[in-house]
BAZA-539637 format. One record per residue: residue number from 1; x negated, y, z negated of N, C-alpha, C in turn; residue in one letter. Coordinates in steps of 0.001 Angstrom, whole numbers, m for minus. Layout:
<recs>
num: NUM&nxx: X&nyy: Y&nzz: Z&caxx: X&cayy: Y&cazz: Z&cxx: X&cyy: Y&czz: Z&residu: a .
...
</recs>
This chain:
<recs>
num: 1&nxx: m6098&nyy: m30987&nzz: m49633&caxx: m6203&cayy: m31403&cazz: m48254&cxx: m4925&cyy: m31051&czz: m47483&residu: x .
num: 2&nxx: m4187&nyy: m31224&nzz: m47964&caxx: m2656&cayy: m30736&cazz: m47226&cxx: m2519&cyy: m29603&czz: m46876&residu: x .
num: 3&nxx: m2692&nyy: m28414&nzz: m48417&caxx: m2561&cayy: m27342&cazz: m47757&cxx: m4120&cyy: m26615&czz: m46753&residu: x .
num: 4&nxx: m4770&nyy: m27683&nzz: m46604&caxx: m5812&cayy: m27140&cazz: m45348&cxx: m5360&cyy: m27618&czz: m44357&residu: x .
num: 5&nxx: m4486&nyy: m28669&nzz: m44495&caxx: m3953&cayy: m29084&cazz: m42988&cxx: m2539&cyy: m28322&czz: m42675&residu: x .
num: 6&nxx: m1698&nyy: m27774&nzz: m43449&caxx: m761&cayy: m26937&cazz: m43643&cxx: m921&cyy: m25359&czz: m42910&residu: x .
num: 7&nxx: m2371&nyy: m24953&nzz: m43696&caxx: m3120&cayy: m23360&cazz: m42907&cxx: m3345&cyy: m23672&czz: m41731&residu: x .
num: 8&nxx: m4252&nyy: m24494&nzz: m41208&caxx: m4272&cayy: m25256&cazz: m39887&cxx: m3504&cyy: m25089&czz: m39014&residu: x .
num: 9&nxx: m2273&nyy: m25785&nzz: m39283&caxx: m772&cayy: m25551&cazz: m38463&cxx: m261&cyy: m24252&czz: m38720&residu: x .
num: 10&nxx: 5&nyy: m23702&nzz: m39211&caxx: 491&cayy: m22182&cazz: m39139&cxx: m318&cyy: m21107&czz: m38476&residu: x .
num: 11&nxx: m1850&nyy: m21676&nzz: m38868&caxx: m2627&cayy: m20903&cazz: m37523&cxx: m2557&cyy: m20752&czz: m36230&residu: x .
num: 12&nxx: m2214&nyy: m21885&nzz: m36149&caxx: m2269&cayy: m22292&cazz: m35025&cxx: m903&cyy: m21878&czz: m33953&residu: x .
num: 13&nxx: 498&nyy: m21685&nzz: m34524&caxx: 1662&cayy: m21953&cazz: m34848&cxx: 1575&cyy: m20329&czz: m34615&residu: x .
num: 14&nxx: 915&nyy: m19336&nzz: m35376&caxx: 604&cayy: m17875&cazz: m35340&cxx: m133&cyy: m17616&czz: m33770&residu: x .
num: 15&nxx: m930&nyy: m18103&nzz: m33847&caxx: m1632&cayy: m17981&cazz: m32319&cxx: m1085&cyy: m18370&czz: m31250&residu: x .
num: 16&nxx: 12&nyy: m19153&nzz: m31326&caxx: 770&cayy: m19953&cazz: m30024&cxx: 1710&cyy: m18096&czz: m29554&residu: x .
num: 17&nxx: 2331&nyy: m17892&nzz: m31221&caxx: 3045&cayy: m17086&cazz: m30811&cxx: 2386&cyy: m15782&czz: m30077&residu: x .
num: 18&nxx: 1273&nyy: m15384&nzz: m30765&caxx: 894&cayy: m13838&cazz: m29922&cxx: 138&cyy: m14455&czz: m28673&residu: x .
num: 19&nxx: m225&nyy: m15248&nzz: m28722&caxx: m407&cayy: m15499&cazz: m26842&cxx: 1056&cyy: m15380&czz: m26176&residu: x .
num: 20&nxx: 2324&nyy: m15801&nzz: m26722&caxx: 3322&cayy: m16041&cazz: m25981&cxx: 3324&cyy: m14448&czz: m26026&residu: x .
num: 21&nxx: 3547&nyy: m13726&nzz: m27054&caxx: 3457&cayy: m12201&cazz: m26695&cxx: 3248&cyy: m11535&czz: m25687&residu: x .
num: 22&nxx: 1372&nyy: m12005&nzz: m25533&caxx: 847&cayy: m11045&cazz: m24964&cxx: 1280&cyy: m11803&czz: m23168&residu: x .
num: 23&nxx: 1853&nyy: m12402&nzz: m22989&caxx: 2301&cayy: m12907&cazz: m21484&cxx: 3596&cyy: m12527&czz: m21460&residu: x .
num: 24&nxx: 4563&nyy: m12209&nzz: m22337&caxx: 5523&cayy: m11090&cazz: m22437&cxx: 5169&cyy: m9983&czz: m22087&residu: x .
num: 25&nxx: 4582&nyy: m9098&nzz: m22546&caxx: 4262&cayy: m8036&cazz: m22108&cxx: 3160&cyy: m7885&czz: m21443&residu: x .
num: 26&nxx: 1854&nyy: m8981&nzz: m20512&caxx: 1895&cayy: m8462&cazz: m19619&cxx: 2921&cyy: m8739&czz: m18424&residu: x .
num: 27&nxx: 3824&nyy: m9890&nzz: m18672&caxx: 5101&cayy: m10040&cazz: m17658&cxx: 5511&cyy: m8555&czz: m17617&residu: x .
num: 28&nxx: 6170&nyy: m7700&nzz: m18651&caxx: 6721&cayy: m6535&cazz: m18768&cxx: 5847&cyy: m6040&czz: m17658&residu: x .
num: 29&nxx: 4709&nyy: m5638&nzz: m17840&caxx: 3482&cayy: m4569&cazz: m17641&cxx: 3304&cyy: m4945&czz: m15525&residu: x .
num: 30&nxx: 3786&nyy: m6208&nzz: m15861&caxx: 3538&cayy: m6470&cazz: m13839&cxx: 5308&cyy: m6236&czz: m13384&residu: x .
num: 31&nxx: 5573&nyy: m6387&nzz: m13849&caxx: 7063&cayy: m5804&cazz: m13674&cxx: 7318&cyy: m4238&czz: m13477&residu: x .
num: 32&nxx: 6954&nyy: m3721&nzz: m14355&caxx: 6699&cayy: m2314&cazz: m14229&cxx: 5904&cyy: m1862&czz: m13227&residu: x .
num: 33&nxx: 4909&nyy: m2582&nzz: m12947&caxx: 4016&cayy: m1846&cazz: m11828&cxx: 4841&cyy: m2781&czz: m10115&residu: x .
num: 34&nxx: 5641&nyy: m3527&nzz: m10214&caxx: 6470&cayy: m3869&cazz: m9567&cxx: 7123&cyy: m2951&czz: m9141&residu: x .
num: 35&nxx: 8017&nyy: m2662&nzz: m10190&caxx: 9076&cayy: m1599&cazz: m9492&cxx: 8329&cyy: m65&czz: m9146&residu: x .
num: 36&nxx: 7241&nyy: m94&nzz: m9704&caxx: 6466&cayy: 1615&cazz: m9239&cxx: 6486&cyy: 1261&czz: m7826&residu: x .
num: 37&nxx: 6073&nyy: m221&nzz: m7168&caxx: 5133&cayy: m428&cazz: m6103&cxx: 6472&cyy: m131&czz: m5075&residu: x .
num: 38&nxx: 8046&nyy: m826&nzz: m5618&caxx: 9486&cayy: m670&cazz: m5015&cxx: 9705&cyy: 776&czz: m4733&residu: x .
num: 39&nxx: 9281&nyy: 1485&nzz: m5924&caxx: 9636&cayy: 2751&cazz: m5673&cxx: 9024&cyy: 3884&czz: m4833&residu: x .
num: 40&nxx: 7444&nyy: 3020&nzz: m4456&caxx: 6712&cayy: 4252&cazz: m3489&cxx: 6996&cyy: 3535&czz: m2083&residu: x .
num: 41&nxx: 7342&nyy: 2453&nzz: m2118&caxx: 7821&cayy: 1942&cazz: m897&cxx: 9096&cyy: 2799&czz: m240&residu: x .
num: 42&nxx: 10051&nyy: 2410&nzz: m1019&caxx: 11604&cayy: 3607&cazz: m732&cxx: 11584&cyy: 4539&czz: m893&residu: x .
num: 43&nxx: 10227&nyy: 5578&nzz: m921&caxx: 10335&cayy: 6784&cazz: m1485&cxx: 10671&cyy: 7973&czz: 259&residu: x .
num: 44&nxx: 11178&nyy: 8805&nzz: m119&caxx: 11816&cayy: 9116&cazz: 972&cxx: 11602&cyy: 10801&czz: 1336&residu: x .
num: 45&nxx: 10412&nyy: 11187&nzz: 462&caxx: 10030&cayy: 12635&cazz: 692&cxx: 8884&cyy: 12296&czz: 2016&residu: x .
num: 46&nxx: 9019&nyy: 13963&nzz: 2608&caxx: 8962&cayy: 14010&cazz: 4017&cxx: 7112&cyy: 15192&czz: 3284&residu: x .
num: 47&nxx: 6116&nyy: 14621&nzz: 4219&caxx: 4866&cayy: 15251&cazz: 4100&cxx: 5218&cyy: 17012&czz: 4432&residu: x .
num: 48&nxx: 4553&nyy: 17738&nzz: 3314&caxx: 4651&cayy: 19358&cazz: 3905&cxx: 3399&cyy: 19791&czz: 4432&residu: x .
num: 49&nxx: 3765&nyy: 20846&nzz: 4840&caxx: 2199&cayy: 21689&cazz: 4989&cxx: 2136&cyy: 22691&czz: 3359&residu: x .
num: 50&nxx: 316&nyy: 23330&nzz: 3142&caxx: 502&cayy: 23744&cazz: 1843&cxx: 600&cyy: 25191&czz: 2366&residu: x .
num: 51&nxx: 2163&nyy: 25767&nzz: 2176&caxx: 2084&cayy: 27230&cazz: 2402&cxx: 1487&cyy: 27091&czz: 4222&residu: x .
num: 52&nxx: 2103&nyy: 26619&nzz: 4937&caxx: 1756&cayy: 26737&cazz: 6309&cxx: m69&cyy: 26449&czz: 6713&residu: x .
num: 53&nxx: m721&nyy: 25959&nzz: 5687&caxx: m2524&cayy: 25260&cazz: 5672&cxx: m1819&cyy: 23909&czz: 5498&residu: x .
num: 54&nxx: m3273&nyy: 22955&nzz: 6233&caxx: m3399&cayy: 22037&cazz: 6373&cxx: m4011&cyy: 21772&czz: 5007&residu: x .
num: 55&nxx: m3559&nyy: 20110&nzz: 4538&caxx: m4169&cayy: 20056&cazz: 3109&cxx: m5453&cyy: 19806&czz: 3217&residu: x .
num: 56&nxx: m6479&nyy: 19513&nzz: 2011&caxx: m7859&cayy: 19014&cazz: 2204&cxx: m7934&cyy: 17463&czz: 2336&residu: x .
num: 57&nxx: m7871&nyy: 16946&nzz: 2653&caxx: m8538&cayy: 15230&cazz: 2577&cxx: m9736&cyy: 14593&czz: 2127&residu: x .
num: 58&nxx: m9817&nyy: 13702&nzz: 1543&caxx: m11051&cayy: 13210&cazz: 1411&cxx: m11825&cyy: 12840&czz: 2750&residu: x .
num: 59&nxx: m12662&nyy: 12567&nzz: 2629&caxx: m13815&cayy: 11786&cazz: 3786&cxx: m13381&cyy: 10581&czz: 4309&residu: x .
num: 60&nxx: m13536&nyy: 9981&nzz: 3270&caxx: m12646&cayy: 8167&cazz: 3414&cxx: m11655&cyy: 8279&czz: 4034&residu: x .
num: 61&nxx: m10466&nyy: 8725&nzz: 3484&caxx: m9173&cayy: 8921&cazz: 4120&cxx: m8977&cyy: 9547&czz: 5617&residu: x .
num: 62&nxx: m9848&nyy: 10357&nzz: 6078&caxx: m9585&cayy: 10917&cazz: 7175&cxx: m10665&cyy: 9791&czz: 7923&residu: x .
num: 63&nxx: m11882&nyy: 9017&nzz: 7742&caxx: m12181&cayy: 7998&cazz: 8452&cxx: m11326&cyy: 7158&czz: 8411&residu: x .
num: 64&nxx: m10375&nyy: 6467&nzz: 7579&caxx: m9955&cayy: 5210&cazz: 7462&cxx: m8618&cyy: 5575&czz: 8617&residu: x .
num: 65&nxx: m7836&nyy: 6704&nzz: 9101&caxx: m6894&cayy: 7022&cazz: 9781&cxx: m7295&cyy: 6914&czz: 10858&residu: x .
num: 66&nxx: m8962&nyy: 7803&nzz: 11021&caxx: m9637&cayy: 7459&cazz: 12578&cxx: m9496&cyy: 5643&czz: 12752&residu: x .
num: 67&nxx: m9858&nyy: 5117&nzz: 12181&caxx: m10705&cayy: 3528&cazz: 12794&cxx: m8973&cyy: 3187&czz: 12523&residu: x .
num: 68&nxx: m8107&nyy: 3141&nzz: 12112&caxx: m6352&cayy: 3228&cazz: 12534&cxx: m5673&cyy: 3394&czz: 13798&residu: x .
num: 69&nxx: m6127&nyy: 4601&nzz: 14242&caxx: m5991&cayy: 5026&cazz: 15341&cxx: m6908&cyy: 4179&czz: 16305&residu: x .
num: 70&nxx: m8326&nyy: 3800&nzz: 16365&caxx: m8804&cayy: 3065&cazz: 17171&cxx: m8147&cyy: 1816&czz: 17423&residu: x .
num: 71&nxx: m8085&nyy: 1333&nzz: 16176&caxx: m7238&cayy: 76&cazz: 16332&cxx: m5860&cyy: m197&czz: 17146&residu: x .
num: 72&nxx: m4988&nyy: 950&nzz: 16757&caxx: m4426&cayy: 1085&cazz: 17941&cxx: m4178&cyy: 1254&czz: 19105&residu: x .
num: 73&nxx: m5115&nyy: 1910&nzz: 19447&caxx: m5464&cayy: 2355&cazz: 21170&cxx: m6595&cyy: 893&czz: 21510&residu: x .
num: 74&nxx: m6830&nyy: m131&nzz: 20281&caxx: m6943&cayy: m1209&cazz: 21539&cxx: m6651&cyy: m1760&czz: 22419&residu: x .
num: 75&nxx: m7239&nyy: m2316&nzz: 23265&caxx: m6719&cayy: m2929&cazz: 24729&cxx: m5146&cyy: m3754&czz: 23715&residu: x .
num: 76&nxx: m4245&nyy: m3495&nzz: 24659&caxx: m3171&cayy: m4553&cazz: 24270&cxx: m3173&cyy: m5339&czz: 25311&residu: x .
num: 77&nxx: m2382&nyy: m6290&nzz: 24802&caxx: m2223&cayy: m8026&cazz: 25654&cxx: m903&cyy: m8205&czz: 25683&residu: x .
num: 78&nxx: m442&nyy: m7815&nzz: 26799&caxx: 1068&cayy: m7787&cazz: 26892&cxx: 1745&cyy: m9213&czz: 27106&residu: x .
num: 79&nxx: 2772&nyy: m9296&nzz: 26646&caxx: 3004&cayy: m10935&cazz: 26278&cxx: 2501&cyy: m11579&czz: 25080&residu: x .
num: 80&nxx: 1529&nyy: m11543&nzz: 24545&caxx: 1116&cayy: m11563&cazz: 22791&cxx: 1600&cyy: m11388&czz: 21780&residu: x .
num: 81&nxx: 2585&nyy: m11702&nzz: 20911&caxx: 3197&cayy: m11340&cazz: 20137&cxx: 2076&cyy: m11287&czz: 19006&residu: x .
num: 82&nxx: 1066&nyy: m12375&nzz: 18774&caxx: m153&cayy: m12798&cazz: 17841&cxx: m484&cyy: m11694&czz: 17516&residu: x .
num: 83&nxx: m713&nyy: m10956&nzz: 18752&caxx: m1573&cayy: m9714&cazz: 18813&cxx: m1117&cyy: m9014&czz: 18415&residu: x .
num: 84&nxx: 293&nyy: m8399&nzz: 18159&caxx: 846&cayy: m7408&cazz: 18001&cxx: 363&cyy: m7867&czz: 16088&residu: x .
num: 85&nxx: 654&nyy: m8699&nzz: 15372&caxx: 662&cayy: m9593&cazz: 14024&cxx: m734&cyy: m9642&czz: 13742&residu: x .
num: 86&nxx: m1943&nyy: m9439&nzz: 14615&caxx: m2899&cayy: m9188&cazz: 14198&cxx: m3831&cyy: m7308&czz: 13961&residu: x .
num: 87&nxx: m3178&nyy: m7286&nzz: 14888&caxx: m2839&cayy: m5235&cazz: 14975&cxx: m2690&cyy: m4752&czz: 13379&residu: x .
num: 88&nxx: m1350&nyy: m5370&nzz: 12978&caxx: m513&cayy: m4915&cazz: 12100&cxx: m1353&cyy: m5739&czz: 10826&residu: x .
num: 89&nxx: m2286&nyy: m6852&nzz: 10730&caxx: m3031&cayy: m7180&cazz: 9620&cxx: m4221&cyy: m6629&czz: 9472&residu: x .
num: 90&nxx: m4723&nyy: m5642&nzz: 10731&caxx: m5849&cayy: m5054&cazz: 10685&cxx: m5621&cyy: m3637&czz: 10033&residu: x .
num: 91&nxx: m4296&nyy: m3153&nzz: 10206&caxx: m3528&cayy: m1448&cazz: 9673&cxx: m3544&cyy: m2112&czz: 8808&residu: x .
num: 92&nxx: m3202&nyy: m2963&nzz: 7815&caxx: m3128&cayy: m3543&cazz: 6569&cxx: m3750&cyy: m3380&czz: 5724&residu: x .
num: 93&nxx: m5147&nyy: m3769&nzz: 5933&caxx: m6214&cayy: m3954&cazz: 5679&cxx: m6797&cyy: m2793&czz: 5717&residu: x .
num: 94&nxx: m6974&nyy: m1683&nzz: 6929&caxx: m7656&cayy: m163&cazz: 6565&cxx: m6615&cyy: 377&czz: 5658&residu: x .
num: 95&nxx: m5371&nyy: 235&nzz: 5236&caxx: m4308&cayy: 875&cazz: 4490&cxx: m4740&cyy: 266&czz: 3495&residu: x .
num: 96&nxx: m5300&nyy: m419&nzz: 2602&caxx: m5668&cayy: m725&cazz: 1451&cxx: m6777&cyy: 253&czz: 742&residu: x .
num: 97&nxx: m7704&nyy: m199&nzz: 2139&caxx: m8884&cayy: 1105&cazz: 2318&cxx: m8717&cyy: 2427&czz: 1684&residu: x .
num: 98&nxx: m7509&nyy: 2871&nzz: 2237&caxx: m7715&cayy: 4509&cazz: 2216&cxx: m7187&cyy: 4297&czz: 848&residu: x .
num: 99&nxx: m5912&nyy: 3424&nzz: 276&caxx: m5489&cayy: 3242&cazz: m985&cxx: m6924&cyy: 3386&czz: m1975&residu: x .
num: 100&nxx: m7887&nyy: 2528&nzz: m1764&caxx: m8445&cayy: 2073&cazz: m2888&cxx: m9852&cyy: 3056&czz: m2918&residu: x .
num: 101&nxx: m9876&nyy: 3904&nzz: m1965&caxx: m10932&cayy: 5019&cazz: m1907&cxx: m10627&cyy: 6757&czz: m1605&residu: x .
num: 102&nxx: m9618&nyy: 6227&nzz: m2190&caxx: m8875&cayy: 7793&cazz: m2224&cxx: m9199&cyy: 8418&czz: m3665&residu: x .
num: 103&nxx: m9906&nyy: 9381&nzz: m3391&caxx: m9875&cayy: 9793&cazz: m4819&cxx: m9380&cyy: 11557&czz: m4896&residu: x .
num: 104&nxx: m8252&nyy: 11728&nzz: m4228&caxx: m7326&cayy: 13323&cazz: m3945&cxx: m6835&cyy: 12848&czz: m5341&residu: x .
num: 105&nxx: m6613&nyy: 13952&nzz: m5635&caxx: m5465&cayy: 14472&cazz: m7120&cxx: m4462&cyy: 15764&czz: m6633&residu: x .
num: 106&nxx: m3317&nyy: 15862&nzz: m7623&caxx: m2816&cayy: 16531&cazz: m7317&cxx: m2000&cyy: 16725&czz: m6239&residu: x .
num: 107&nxx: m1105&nyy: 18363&nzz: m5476&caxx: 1&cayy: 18215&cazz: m4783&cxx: m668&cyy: 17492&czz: m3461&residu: x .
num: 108&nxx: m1591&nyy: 17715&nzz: m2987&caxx: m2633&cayy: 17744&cazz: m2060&cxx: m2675&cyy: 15478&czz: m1714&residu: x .
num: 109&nxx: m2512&nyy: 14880&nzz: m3111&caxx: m2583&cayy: 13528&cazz: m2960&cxx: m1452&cyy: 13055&czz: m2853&residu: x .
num: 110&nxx: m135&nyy: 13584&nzz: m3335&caxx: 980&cayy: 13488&cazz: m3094&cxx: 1646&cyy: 13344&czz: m1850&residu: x .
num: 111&nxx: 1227&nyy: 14561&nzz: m1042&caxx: 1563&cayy: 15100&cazz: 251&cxx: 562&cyy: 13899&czz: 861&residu: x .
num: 112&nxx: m282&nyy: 13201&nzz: 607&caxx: m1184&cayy: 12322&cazz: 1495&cxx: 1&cyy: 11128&czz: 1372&residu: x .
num: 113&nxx: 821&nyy: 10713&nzz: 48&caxx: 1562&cayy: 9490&cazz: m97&cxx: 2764&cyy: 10094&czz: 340&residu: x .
num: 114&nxx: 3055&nyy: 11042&nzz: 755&caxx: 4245&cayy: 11570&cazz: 1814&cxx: 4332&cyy: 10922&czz: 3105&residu: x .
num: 115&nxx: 2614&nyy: 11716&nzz: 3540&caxx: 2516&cayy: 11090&cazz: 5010&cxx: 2002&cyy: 9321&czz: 4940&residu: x .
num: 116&nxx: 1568&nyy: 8599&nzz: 4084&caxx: 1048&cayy: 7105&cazz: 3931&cxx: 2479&cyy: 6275&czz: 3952&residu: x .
num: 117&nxx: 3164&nyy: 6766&nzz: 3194&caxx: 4165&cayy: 5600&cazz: 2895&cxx: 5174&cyy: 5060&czz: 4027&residu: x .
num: 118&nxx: 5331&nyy: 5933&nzz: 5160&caxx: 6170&cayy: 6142&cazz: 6389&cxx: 5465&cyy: 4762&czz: 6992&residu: x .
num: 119&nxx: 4120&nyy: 5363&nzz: 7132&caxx: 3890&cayy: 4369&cazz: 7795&cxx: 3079&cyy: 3134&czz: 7090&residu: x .
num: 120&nxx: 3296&nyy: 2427&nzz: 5894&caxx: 3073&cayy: 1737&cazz: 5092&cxx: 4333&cyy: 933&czz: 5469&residu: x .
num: 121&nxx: 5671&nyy: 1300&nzz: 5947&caxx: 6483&cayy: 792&cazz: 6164&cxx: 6478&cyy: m111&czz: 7404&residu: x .
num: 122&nxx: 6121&nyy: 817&nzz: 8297&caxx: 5755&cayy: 931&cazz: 9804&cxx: 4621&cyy: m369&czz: 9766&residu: x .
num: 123&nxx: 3874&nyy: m339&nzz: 9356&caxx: 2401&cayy: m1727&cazz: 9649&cxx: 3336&cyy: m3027&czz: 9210&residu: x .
num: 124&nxx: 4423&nyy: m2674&nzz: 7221&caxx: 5181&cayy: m3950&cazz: 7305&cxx: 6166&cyy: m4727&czz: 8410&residu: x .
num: 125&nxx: 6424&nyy: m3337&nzz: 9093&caxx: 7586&cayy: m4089&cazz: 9859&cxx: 6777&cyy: m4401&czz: 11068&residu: x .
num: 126&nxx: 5388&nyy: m3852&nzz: 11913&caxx: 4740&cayy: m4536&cazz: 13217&cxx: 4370&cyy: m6011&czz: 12496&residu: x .
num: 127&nxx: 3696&nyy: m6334&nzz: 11171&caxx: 3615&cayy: m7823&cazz: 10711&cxx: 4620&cyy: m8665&czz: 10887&residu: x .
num: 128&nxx: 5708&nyy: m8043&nzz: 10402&caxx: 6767&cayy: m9240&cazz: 10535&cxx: 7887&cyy: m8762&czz: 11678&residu: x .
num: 129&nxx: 7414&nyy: m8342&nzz: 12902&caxx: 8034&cayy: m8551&cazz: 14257&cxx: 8050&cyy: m9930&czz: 14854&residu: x .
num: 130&nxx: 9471&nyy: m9962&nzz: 14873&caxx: 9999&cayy: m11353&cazz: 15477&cxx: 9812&cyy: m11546&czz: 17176&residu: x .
num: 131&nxx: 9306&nyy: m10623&nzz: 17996&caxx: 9447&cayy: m10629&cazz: 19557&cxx: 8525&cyy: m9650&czz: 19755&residu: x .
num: 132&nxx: 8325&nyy: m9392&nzz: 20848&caxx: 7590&cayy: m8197&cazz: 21374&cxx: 8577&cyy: m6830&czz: 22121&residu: x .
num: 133&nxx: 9915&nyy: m6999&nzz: 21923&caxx: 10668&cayy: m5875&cazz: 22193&cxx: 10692&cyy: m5367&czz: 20739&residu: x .
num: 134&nxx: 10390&nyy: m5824&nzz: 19479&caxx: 10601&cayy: m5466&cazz: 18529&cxx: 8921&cyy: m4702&czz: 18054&residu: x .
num: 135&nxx: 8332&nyy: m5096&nzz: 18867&caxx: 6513&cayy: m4584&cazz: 18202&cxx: 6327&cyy: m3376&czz: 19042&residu: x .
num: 136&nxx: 6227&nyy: m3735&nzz: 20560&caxx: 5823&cayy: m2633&cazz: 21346&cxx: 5941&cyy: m1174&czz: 20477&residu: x .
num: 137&nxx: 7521&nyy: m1059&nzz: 20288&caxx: 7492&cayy: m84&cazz: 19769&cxx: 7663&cyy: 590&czz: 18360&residu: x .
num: 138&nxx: 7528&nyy: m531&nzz: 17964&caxx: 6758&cayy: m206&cazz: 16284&cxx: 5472&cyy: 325&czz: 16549&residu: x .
num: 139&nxx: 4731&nyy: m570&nzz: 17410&caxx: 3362&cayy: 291&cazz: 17710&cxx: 3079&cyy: 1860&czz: 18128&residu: x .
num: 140&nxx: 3676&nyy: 1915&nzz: 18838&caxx: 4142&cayy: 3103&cazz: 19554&cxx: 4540&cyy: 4147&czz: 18521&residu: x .
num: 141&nxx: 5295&nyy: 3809&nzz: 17249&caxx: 5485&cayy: 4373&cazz: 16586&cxx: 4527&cyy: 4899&czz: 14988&residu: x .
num: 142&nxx: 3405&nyy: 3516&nzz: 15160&caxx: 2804&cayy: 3659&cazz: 14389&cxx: 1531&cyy: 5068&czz: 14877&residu: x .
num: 143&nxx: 1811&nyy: 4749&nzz: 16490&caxx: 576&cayy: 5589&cazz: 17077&cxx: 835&cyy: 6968&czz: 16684&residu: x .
num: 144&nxx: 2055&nyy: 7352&nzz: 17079&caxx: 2714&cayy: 8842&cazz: 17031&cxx: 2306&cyy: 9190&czz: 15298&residu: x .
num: 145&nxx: 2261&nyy: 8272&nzz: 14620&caxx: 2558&cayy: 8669&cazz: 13058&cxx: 812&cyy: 8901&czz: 12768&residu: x .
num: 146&nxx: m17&nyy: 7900&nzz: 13434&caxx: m1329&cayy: 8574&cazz: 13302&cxx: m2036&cyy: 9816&czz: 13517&residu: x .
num: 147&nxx: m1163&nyy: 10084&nzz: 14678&caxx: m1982&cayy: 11116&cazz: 15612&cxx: m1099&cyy: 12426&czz: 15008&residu: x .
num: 148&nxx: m326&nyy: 12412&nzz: 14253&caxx: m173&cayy: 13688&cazz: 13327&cxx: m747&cyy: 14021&czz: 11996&residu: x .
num: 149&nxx: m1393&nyy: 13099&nzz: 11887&caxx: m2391&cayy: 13172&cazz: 10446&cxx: m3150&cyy: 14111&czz: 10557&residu: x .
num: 150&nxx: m3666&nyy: 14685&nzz: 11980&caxx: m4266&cayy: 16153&cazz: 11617&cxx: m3436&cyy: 17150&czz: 11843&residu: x .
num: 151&nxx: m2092&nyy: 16877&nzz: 11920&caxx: m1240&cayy: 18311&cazz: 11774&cxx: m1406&cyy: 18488&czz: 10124&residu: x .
num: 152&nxx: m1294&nyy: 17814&nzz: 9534&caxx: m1234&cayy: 18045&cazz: 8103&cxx: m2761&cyy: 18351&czz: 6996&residu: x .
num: 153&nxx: m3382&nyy: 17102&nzz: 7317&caxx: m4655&cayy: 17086&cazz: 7088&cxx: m5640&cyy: 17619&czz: 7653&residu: x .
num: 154&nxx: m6808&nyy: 17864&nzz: 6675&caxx: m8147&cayy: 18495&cazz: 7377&cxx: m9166&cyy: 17754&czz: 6862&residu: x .
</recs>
């Protein structure tokens, strides 16, 4: 009887540990995809053209930039700061979009996270605008960064 209550505890004692494991390494494993997420954030290459052509795009991606652009050229409400914070949760939100239905490979998807990440920056900083001298022209800037998506893209 002991040593069944003995196996018992060491089983058990065994299993405590590889659960503690496996939350080690997936801690590791979200950590890692942490700093990937740090690193495409600060990443600091500038979108090319391929050989002077525009790259190919997916479907998705070149809709999800249009309804971007709409969103921006909505009526604004001057004096609104809300608005400017709701703007910037709606780019949010189609920027996930094009993230999660992108299916480019290659130099061609690269050059798409050339031109995405600029303004991946750009939607964080219209969210967390403290005033409206600080949004206006984040917006403004987000607009300019849309409306070159077909210099690059097709």
């Amino acid at each position: 009887m002991k040593q069944l209550i003995l196996i018992g505890f060491l089983g058990l004692f065994t299993l405590s540990a590889c659960t503690d494991n496996v939350k080690e390494e997936n801690s590791e494993n979200h950590k890692t995809k942490q700093e990937v997420h740090k690193e495409h954030v600060n990443h600091q290459a500038t979108v090319q053209l391929n050989d002077g052509e525009k790259w190919i795009a997916n479907i998705e991606t070149t809709t999800n930039i249009e309804k971007m652009v709409a969103i921006v050229n909505s009526e604004t409400k001057d004096g609104d700061l809300t608005y400017y914070h709701t703007i910037g949760e709606r780019l949010d939100t189609e920027m996930q979009t094009v993230f999660s239905e992108c299916t480019m490979k290659g130099e061609s998807h690269e050059q798409l996270h050339n031109y995405l990440l600029p303004l991946v920056k750009l939607i964080n900083e219209l969210k967390d605008a403290e005033n409206l001298k600080e949004a206006h022209p984040i917006t403004e800037k987000i607009n300019n960064h849309l409306n070159n998506y077909s210099t690059y893209f097709k």
